[in-house]
N, CA and C of each residue as an Amber inpcrd file, in Angstrom:
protein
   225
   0.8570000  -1.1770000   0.0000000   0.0000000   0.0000000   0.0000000
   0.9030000   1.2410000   0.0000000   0.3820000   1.8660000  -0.8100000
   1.5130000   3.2530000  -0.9670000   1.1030000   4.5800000  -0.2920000
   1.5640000   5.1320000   0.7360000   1.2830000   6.0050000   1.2680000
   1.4080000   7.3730000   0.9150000   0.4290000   8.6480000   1.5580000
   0.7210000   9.6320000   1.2570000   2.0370000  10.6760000   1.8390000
   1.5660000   9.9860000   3.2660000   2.3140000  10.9930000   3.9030000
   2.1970000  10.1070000   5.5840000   2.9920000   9.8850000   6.2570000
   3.2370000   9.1720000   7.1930000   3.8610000  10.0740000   8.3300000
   3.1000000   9.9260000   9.6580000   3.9760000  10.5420000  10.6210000
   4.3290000   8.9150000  12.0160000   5.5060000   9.8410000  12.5630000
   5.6160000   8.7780000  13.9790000   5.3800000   9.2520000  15.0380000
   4.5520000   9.0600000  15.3430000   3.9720000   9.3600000  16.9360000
   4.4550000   8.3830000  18.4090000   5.7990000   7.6630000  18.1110000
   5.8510000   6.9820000  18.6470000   6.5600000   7.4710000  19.8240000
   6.1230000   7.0440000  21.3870000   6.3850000   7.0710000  22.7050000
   5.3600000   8.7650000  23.0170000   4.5800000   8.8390000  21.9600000
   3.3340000   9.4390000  22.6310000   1.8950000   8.8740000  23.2800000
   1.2690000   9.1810000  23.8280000   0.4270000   8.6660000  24.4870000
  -1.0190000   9.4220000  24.2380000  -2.4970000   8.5320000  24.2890000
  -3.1750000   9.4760000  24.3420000  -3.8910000  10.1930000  24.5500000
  -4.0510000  11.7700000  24.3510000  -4.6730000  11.7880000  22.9140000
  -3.7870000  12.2050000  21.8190000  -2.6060000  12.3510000  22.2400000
  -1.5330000  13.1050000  20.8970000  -1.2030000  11.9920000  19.4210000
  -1.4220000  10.9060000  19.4400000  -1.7430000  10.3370000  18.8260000
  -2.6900000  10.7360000  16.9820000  -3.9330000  11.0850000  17.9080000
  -5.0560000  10.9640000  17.1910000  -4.8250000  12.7180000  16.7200000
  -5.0180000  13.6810000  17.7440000  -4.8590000  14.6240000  17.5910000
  -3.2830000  15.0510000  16.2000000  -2.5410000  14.4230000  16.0360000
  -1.4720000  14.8380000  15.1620000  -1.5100000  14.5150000  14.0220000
  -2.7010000  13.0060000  13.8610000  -3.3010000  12.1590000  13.0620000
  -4.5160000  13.1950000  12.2710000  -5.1910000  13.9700000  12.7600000
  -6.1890000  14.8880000  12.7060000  -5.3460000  16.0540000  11.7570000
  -4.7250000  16.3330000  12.2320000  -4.1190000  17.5670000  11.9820000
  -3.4800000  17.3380000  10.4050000  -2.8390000  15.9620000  10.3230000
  -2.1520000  15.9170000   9.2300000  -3.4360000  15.3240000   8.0630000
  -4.4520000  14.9760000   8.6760000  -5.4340000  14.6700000   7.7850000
  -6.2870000  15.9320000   7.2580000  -5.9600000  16.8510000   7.5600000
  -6.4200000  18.0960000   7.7600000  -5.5480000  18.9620000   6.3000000
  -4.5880000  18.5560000   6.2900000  -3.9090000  19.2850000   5.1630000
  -4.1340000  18.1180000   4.0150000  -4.3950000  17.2010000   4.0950000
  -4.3300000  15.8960000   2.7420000  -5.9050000  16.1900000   2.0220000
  -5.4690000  16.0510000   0.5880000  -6.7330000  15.5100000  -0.0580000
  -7.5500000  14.7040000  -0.0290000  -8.6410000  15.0260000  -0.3700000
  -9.5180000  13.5780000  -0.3130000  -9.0590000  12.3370000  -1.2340000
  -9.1150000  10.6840000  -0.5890000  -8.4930000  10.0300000  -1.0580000
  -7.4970000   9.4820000  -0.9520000  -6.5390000  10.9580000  -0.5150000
  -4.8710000  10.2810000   0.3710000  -5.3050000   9.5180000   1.4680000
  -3.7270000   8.6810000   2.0510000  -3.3720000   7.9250000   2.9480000
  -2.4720000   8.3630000   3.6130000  -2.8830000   8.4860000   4.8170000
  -1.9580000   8.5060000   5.9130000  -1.5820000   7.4320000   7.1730000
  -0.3020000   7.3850000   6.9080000  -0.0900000   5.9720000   7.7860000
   0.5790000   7.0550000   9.1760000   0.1720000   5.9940000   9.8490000
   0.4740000   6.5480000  11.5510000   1.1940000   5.4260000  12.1850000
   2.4510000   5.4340000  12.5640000   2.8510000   4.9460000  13.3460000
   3.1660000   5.1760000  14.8970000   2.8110000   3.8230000  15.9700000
   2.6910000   4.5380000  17.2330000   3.1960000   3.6210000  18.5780000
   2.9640000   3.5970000  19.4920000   3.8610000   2.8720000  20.4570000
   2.7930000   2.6520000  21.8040000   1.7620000   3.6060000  21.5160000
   0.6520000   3.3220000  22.4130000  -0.3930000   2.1160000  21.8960000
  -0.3230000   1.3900000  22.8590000  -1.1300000  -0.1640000  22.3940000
  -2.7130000   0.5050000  22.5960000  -3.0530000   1.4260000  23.5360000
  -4.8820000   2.2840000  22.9750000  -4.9450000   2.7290000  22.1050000
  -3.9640000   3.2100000  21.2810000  -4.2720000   3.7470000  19.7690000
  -5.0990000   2.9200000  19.1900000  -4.9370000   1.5990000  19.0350000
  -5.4810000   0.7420000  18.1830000  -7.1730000   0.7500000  18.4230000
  -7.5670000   0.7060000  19.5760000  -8.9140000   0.9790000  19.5700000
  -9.2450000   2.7090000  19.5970000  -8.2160000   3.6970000  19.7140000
  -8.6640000   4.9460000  19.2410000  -8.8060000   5.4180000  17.7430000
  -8.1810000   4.8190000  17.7270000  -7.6150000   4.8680000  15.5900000
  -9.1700000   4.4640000  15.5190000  -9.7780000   2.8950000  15.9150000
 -10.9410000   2.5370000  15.1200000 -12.0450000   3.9160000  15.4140000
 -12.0310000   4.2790000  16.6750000 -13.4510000   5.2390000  17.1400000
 -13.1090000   6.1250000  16.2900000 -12.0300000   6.6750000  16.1150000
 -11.6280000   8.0000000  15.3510000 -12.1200000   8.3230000  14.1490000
 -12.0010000   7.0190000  13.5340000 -12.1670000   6.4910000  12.0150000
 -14.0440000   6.6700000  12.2210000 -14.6900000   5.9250000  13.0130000
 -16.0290000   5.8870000  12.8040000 -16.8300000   7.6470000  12.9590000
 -16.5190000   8.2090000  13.9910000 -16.4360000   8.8440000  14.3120000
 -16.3930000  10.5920000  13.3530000 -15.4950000  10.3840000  12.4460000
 -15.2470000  11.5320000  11.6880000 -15.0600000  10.9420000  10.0190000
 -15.1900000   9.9070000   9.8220000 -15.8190000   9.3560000   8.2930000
 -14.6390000   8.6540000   7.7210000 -13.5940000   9.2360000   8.0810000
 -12.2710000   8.8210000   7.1360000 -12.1270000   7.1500000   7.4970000
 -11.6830000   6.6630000   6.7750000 -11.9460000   5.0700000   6.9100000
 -10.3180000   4.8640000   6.7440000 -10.7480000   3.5890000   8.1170000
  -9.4120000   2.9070000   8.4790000  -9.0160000   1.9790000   7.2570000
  -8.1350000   2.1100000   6.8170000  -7.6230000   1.2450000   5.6800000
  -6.9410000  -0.0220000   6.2770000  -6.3640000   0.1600000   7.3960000
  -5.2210000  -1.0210000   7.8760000  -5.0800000  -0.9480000   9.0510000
  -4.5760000  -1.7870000  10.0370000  -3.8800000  -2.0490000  11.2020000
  -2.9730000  -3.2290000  11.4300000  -2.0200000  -2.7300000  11.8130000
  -0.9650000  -4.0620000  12.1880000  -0.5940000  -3.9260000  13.5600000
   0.3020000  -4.6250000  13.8980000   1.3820000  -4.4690000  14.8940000
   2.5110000  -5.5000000  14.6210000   3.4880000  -4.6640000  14.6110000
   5.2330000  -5.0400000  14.4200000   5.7830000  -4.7630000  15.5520000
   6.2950000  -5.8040000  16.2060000   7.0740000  -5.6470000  17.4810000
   6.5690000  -4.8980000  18.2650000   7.1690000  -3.9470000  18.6150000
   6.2810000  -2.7900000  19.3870000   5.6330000  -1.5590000  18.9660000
   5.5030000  -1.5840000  17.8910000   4.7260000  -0.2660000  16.5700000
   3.6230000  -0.7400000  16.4550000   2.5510000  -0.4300000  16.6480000
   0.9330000  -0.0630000  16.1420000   0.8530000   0.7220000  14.6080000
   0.7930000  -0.0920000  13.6770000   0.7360000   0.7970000  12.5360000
  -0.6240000   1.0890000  11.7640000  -1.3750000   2.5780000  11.8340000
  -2.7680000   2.4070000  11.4070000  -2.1880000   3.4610000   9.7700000
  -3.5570000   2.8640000   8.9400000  -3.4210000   3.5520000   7.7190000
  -4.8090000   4.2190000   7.3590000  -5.3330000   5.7260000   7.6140000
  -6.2390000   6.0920000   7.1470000  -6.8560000   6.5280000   5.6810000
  -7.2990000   6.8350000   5.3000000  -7.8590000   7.3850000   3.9800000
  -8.4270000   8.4150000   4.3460000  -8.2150000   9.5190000   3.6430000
  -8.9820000  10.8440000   3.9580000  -9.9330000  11.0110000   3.6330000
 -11.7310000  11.2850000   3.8760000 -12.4740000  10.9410000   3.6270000
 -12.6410000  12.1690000   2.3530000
């Protein structure tokens, strides 16, 4: 999956997470992807509310070692 624009939020906690996630979804077109990488294991159920929540749809979730990696779509 090819991304637009990716930030690391990692050894933040949250809400800085979602909030930086917001922000950068905020400058992207509709359509882009933004991947978020993170280190807080609640992201993963904040990422989903976030996603329902404000329309943009979760494209992905993993976890690698200790990285939470979510991939949104800008709605």
């Amino acid at each position: 999956m090819e991304v637009d624009r990716e930030i690391d939020t990692r050894g933040l906690n949250c809400p800085l997470p979602i909030l930086k996630a917001k922000k950068s979804l905020n400058d992207m077109a509709s359509g882009q992807l933004l991947k978020v990488v993170s280190t807080d294991p609640g992201s993963v159920r904040d990422f989903q509310a976030f996603a329902r929540q404000t329309g943009n749809e979760l494209m992905e979730q993993q976890t690698v070692g200790t990285d939470f990696i979510h991939v949104l779509k800008r709605r």
